[in-house]
N, C-alpha and C positions, 0 to 999 in steps of 0.2 A: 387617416382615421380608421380606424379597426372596429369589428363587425357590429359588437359588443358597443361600443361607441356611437356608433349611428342609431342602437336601439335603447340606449341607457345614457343619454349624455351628457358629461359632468356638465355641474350648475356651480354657479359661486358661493361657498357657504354662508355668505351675507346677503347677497344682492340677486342672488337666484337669475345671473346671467351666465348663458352658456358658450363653455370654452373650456372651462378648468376651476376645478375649489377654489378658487382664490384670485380675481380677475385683478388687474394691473390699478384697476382705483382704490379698490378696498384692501390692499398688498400695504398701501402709504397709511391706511388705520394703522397697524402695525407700530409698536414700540421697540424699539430694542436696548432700550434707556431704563435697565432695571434698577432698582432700589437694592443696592447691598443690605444684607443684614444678619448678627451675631442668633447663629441657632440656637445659644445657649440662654441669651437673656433677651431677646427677641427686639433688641435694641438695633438705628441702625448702625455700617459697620462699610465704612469707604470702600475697604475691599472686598469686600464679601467676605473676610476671614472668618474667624471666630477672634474676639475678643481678646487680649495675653492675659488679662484679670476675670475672664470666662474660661481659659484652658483648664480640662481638669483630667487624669489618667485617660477616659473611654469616651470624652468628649469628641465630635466630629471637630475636621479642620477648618472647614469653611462650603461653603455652597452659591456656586457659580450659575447664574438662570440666564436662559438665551432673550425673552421675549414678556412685555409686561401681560397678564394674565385679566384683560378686560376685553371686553368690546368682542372687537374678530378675534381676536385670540380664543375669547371665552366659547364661542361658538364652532371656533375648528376643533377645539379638545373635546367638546360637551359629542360631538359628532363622529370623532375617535374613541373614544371611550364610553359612551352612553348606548342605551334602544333608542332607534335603531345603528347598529353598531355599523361603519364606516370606513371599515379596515384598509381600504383603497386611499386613504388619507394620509398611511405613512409615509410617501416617498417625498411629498413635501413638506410634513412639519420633520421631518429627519431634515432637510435642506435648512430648513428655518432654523432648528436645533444647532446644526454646525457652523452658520454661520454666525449666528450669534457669540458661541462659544469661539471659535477664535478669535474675535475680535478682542476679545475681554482680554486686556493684556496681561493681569497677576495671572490668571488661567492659562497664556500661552507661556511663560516664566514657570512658572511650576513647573507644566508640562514637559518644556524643555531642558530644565535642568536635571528632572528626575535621570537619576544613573540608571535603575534598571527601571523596563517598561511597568506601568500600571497597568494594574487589569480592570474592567468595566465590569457594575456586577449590578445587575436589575433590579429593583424592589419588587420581590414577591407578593404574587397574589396568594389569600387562602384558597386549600382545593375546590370550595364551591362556590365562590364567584371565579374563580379559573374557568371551572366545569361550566357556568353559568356564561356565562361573555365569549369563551373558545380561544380565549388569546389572552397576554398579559401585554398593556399595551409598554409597560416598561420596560419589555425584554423586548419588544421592537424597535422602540426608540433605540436601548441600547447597542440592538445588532447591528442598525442603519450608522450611526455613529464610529462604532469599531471598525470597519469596514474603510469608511471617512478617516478615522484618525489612526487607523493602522493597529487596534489594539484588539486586544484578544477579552472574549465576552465568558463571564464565568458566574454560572446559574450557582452559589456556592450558601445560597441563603435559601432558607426556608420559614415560613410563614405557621407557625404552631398554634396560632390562638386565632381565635374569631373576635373579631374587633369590628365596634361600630362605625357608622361614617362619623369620617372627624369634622363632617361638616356642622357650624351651629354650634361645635363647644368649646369651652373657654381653654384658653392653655393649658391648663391644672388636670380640666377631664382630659384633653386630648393626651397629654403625657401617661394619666393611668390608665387608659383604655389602649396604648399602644403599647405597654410596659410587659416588656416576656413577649413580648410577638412573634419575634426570630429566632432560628436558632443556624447553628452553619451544619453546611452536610457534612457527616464525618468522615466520607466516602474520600473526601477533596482535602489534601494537606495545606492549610493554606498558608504554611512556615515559610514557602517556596518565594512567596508575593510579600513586598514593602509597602506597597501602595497599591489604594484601591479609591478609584471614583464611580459611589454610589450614583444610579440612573433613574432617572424616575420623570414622569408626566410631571407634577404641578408642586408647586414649595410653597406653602403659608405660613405656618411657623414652624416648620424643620422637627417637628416632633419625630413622624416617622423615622425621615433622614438619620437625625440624632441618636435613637434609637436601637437603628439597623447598625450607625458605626461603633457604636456602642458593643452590639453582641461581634462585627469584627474585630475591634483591638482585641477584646477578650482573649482571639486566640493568635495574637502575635504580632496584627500588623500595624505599625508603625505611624503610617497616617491617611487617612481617609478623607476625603472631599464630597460632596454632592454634587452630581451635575445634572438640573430639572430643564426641560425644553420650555416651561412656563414661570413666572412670580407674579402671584396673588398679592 
């Protein structure tokens, strides 16, 4: 145990026993028996695909989530991403993220069949909850994961609009208050890339997801996925 440790020592984010975020009883809270479901019509969806009677040109492909989003879950996020922020949090819900994720077997098929590698691309923050928080916890998740699955992390989105929490509104607000949010950096060709699996914290109805793969086919690519470390 290191120095820092003996003067600050981690607590369980549920049970406030010390050892580690997340001690070996409250680990069995834990789901990993998510709810597939169609981002388009918010219907569910066995694989977590999107729909074939939901596909439409700038439609996402589907969105794949490691872990159900209640209970300890709801309190290892809320602790990662909230005041006071928790940053020390990432090295295990990245663990919890990738195990989840390869388990999922249409997610390991994809994965492996794709011909050339996909790139991971984080759901942007806007600059003042960026500047506000010091970190975007989606671009963590994402690096922790890339790293895990051997893929290459590309910041290629940007965030243009200031948008409300999507928490509390109905899917109709959530869709227009997220509508134009993105746009791609023009800096980044992103001709080069087939595939791209969107990263993010939390999936409820896939409005942002949707969205974000939305402003990427625009510029070329082919098929896009979601991959959340949570589902609400």
């Amino acid at each position: 145990m290191d120095f820092l440790s003996l003067i600050f020592p981690k607590q369980c984010i549920n049970c406030k026993k010390i050892g580690s975020y997340l001690c070996d009883d409250c680990f069995s809270y834990l789901s990993f028996d998510t709810q597939g479901l169609c981002v388009v019509c918010n219907r569910a969806s066995i694989n977590s695909l999107t729909h074939p009677r939901c596909v439409a040109r700038y439609s996402i492909d589907g969105v794949f989530s490691s872990i159900s989003y209640k209970g300890v879950a709801k309190k290892l996020v809320y602790q990662f991403k909230y005041k006071p922020y928790l940053s020390d949090l990432n090295n295990l819900l990245i663990d919890l993220f990738f195990e989840g994720i390869i388990q999922n077997e249409v997610f390991s098929n994809i994965y492996q069949n794709l011909k050339i590698d996909p790139i991971l691309v984080p759901i942007p923050l806007y600059s003042s909850k960026l500047k506000s928080r010091g970190y975007n916890q989606a671009e963590i998740l994402a690096k922790g994961l890339g790293k895990k699955l051997n893929l290459k992390v590309l910041n290629c989105l940007k965030r243009v609009k200031k948008t409300f929490s999507q928490v509390g509104l109905s899917q109709k607000e959530r869709k227009e208050n997220i509508s134009g949010a993105f746009s791609t950096d023009s800096r980044i060709a992103m001709l080069e890339y087939s595939s791209v699996f969107l990263v993010d914290d939390v999936f409820t109805t896939g409005s942002t997801l949707n969205e974000a793969a939305k402003t990427l086919k625009k510029t070329g690519i082919k098929s896009v996925w979601g991959l959340t470390l949570a589902r609400d």
